[in-house]
N, CA, C and O of each residue as an XYZ file, in Angstrom:
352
protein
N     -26.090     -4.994      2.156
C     -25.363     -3.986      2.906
C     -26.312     -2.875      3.334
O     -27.393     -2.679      2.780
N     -25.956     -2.331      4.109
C     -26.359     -0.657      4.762
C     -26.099      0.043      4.448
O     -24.938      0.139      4.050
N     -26.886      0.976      4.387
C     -26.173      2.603      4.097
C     -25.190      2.844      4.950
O     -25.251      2.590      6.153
N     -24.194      3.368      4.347
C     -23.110      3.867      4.683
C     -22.857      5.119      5.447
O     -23.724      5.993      5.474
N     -21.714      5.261      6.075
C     -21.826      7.055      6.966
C     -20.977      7.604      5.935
O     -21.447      8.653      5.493
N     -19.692      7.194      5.302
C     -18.630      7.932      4.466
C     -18.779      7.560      3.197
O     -18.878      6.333      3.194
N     -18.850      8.012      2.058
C     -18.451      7.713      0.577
C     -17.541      8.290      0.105
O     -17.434      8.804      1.218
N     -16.684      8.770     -0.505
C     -15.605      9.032     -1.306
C     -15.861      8.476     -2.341
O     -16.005      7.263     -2.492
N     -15.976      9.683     -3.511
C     -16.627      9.178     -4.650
C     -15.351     10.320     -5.474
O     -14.638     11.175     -4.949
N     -15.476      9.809     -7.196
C     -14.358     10.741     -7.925
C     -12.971     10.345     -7.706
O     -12.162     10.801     -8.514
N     -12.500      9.537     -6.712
C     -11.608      9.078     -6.593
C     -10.362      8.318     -7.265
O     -10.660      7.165     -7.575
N      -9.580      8.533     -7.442
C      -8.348      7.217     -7.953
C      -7.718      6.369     -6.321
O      -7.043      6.786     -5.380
N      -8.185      5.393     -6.553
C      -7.946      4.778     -5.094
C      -6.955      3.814     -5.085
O      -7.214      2.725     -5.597
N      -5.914      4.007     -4.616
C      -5.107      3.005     -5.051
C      -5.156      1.705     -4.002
O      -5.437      1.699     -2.803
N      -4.751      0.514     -4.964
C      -5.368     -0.551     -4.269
C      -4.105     -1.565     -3.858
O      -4.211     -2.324     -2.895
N      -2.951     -1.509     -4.648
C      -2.133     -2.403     -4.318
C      -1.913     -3.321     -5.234
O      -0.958     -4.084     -5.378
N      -2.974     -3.166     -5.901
C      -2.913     -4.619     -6.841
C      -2.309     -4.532     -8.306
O      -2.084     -3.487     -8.918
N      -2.123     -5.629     -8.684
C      -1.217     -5.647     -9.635
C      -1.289     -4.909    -11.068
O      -0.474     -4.710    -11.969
N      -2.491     -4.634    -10.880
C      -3.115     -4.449    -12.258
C      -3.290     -2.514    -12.075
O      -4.028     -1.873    -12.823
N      -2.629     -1.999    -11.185
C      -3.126     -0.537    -10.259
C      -4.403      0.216     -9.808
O      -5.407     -0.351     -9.378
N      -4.310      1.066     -9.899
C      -5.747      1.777     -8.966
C      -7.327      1.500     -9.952
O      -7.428      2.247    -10.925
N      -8.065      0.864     -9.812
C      -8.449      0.483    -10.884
C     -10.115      1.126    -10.309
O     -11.049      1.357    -11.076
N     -10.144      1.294     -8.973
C     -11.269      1.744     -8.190
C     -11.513      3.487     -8.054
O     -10.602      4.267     -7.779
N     -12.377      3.729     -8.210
C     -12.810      5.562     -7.624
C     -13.890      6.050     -6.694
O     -14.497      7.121     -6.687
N     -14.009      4.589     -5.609
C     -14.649      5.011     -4.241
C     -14.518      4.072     -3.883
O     -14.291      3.006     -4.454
N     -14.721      4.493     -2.255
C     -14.824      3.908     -1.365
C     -16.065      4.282     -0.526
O     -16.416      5.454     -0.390
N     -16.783      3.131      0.088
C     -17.456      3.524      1.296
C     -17.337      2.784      2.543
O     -17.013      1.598      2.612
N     -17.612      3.532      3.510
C     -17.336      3.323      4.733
C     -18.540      3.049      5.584
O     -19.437      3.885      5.471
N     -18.826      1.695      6.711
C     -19.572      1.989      7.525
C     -19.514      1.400      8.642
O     -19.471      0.193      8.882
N     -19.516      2.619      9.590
C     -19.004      2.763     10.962
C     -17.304      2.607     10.841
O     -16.593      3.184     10.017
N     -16.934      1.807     11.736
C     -15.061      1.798     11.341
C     -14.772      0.776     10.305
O     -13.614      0.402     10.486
N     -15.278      0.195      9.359
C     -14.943     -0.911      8.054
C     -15.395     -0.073      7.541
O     -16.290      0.748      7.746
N     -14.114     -0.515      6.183
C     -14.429     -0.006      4.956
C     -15.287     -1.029      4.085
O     -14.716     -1.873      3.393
N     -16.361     -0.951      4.127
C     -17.282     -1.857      2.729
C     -16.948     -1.797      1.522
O     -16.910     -2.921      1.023
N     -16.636     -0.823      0.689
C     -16.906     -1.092      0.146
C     -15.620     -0.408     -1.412
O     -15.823      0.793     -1.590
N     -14.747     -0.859     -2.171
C     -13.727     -0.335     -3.040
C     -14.360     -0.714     -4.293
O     -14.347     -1.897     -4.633
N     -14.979      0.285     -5.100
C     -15.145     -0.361     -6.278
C     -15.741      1.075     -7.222
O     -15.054      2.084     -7.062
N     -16.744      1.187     -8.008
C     -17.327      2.492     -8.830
C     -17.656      3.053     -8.494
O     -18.242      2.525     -7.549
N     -17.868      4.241     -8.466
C     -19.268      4.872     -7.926
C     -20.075      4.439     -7.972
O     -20.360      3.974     -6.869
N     -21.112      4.158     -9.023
C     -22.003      3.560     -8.902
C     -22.387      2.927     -7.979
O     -23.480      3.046     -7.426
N     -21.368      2.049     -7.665
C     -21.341      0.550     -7.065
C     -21.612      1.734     -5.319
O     -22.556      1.655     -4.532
N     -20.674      2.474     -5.268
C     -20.688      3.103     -3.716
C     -22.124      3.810     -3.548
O     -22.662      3.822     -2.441
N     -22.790      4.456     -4.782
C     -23.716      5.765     -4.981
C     -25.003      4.699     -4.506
O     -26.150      4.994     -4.171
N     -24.434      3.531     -4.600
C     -26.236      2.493     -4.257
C     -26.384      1.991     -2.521
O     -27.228      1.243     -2.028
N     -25.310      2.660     -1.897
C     -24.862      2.660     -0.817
C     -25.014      4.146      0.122
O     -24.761      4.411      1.298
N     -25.463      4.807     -0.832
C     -25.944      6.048     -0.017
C     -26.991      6.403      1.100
O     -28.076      6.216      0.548
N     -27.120      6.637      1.824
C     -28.480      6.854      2.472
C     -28.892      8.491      2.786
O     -28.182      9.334      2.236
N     -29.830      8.884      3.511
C     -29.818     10.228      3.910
C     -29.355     10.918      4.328
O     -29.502     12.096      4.004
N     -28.102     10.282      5.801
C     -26.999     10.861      6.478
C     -25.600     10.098      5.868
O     -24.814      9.484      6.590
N     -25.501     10.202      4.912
C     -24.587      9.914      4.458
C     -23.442     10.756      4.201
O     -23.782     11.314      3.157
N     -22.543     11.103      4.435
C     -21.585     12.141      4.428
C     -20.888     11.780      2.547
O     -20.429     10.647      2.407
N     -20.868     12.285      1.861
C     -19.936     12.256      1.015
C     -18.592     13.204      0.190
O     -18.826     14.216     -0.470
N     -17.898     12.918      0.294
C     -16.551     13.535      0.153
C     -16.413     13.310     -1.187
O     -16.570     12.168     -1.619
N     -16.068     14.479     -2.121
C     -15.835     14.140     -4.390
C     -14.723     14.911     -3.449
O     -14.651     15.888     -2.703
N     -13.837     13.755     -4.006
C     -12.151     13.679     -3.624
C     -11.542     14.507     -5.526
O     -10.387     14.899     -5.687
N     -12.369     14.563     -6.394
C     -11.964     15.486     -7.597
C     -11.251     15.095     -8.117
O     -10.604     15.981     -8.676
N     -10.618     13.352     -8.480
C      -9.848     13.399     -8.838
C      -8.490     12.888     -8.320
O      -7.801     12.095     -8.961
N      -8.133     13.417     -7.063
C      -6.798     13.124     -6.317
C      -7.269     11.575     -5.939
O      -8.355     11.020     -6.104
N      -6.275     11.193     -5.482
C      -5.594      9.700     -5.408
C      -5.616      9.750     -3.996
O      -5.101     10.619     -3.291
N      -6.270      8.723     -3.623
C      -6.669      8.268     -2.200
C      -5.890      6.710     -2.013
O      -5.728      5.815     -2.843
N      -5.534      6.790     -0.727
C      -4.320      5.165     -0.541
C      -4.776      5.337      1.034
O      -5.036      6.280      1.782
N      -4.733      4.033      1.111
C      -4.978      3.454      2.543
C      -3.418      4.065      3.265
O      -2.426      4.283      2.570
N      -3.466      4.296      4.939
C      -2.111      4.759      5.704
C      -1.324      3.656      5.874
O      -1.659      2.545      6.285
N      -0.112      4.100      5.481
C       1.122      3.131      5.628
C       1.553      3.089      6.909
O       1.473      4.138      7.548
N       2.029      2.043      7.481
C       2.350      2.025      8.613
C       3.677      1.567      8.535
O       3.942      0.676      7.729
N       4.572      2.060      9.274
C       5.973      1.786      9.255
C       6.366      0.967     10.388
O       7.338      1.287     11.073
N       5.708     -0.018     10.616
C       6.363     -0.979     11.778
C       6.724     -2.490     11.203
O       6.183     -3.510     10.777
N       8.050     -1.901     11.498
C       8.889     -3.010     10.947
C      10.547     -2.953     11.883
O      10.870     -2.074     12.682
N      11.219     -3.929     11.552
C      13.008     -4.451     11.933
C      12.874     -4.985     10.621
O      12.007     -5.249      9.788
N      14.252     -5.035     10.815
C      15.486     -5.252      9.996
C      16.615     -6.213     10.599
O      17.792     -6.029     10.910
N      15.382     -7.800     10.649
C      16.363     -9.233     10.689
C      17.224     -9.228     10.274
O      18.161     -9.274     11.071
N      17.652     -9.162      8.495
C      18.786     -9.598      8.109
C      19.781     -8.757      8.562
O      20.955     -9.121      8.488
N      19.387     -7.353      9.161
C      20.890     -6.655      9.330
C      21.267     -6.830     10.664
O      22.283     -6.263     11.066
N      20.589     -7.544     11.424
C      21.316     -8.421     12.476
C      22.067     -9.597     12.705
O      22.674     -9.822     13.751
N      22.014    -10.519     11.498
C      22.185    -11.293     11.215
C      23.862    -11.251     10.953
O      24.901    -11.727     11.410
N      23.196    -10.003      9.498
C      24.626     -9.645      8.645
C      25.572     -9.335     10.195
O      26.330    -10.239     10.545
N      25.522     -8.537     10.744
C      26.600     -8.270     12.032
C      27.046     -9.047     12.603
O      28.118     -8.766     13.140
N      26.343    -10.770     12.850
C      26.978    -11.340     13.399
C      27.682    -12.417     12.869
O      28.024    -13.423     13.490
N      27.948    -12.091     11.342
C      28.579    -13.094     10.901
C      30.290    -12.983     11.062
O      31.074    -13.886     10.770
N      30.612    -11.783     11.545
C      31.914    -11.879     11.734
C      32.356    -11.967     13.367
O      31.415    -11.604     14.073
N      33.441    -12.323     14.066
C      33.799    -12.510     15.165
C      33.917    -11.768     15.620
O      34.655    -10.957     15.061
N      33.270    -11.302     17.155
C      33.293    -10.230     17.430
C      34.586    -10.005     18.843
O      34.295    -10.131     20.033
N      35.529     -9.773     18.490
C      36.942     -9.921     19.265
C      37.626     -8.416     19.864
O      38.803     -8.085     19.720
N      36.754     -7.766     20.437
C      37.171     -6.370     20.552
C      38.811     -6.378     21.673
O      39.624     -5.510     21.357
N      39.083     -7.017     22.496
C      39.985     -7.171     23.074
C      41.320     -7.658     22.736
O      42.277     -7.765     23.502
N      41.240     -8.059     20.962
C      42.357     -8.914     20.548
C      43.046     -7.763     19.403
O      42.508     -7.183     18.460
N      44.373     -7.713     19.890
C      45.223     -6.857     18.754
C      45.486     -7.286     18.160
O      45.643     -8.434     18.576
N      45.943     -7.143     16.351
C      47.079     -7.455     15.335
C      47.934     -6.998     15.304
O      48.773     -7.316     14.462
């Protein structure tokens, strides 16, 4: 690998995985993230222009993105007859 432009080091990074945040950096280079794992592991990834961010602690999570529908609740609607013109 290359030196990196971003590190985030000190971190609790949460990862998703089953076992939880088990990582405390990340590094970055150019727009990919390389690299989720120790410091250490990120600190050997440093170079001279390396920007680094000691996050202190706080809990870092990738952005959620909210794009999504809701199949089944279309579904659910059409399971009944839809008869708007018929009286009881």
């Amino acid at each position: 690998m290359t030196n990196s432009n971003i590190l985030i080091t000190n971190a609790r990074v949460f990862t998703a995985g089953k076992d939880g945040p088990d990582a405390e950096a990340i590094a970055i280079e150019g727009n990919r993230i390389a690299l989720v794992g120790s410091n250490a592991d990120a600190e050997s990834l440093r170079g001279p222009d390396t920007r680094v961010i000691d996050a202190q602690g706080r809990t870092v999570m990738p952005g959620f993105i909210d794009s999504h529908f809701h199949l089944l609740n279309g579904a659910k609607e059409l399971r009944f007859d839809q008869l708007p013109e018929v009286r009881s």
